[in-house]
N, C-alpha and C positions, 0 to 999 in steps of 0.2 A: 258537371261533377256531382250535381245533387243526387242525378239518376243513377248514381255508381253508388252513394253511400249510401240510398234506399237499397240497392240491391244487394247488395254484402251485409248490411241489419239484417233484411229482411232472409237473406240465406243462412245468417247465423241464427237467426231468429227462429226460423223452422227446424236447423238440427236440434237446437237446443230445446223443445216442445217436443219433438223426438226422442232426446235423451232421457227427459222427464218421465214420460209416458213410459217407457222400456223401464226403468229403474222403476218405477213405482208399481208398474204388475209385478217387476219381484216380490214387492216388499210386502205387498197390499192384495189379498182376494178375492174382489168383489166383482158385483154385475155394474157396480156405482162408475162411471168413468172417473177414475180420480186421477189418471194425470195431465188429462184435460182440465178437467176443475184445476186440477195446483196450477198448472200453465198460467192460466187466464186471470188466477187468481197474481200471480209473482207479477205477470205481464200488468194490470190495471197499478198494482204496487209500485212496480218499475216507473211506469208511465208517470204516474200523478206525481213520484219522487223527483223526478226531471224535470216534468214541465215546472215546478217550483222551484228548483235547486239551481235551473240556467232562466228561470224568467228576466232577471236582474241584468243576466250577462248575453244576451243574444248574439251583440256582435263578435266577443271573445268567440265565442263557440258556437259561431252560427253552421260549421258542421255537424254540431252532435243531435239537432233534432232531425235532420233525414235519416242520420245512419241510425240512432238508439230510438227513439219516439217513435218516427214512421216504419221506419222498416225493423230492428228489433223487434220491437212491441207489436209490430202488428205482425211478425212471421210468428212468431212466439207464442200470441194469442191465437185463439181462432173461431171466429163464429159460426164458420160452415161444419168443422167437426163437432163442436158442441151441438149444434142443430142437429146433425146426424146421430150421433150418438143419443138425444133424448129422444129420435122419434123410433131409433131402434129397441129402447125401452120401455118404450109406448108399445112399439108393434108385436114385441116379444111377454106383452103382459107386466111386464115391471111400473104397472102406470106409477103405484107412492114413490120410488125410486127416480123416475122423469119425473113427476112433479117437483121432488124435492132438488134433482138438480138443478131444473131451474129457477125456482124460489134463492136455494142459496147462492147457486150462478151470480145471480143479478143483485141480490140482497148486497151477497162480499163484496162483488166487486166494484158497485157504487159506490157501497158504504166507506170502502177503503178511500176511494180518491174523494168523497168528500171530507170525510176525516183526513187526511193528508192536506187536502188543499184550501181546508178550512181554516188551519191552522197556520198557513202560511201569512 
């Protein structure tokens, strides 16, 4: 049953990283990948909110970390598009643009789940 609730997270998890990215080229102009960044950025948010919020309650809810933590978060985020997309702005000459996606990449999304799980 676990392998079923990884796989529905993680299929909601991709449309929903999908949806983002399409709405946010409406919204947004740039060479910047930003609805990659928001993804990974809500997904590290989501994540560290959970794993804090059912650490207490495992067994109550010991379905919600395959479906929402693993599979959620991990379709929802994505480290092989971020990867691709900064080397695409590498290879297209955007280097300060790849630089600073991955600066703030990594910067947010740590900072968020230690802030979050700091504080737990």
């Amino acid at each position: 049953m676990v392998y079923l609730y990884i796989f529905i997270g993680g299929g909601l998890g991709s449309l929903a990283r999908y949806i983002v990215t399409k709405f946010s080229h409406q919204f947004v102009s740039t060479d910047f990948p930003i609805g990659t960044f928001i993804s990974n950025i809500i997904a590290c948010l989501l994540l560290s909110v959970l794993v804090v919020g059912f650490s207490s309650k495992q067994s109550e809810y010991a379905w919600i970390q395959p479906l929402l933590v693993i599979g959620f978060c991990g379709g929802f985020s994505t480290f092989s598009t971020f990867s691709n997309e900064t080397f695409s702005l590498f290879d297209s000459g955007h280097i300060f643009l790849a630089i600073i996606n991955i600066l703030i990449s990594v910067a947010v999304g740590i900072g968020l789940i230690f802030f979050i799980r700091s504080r737990a």
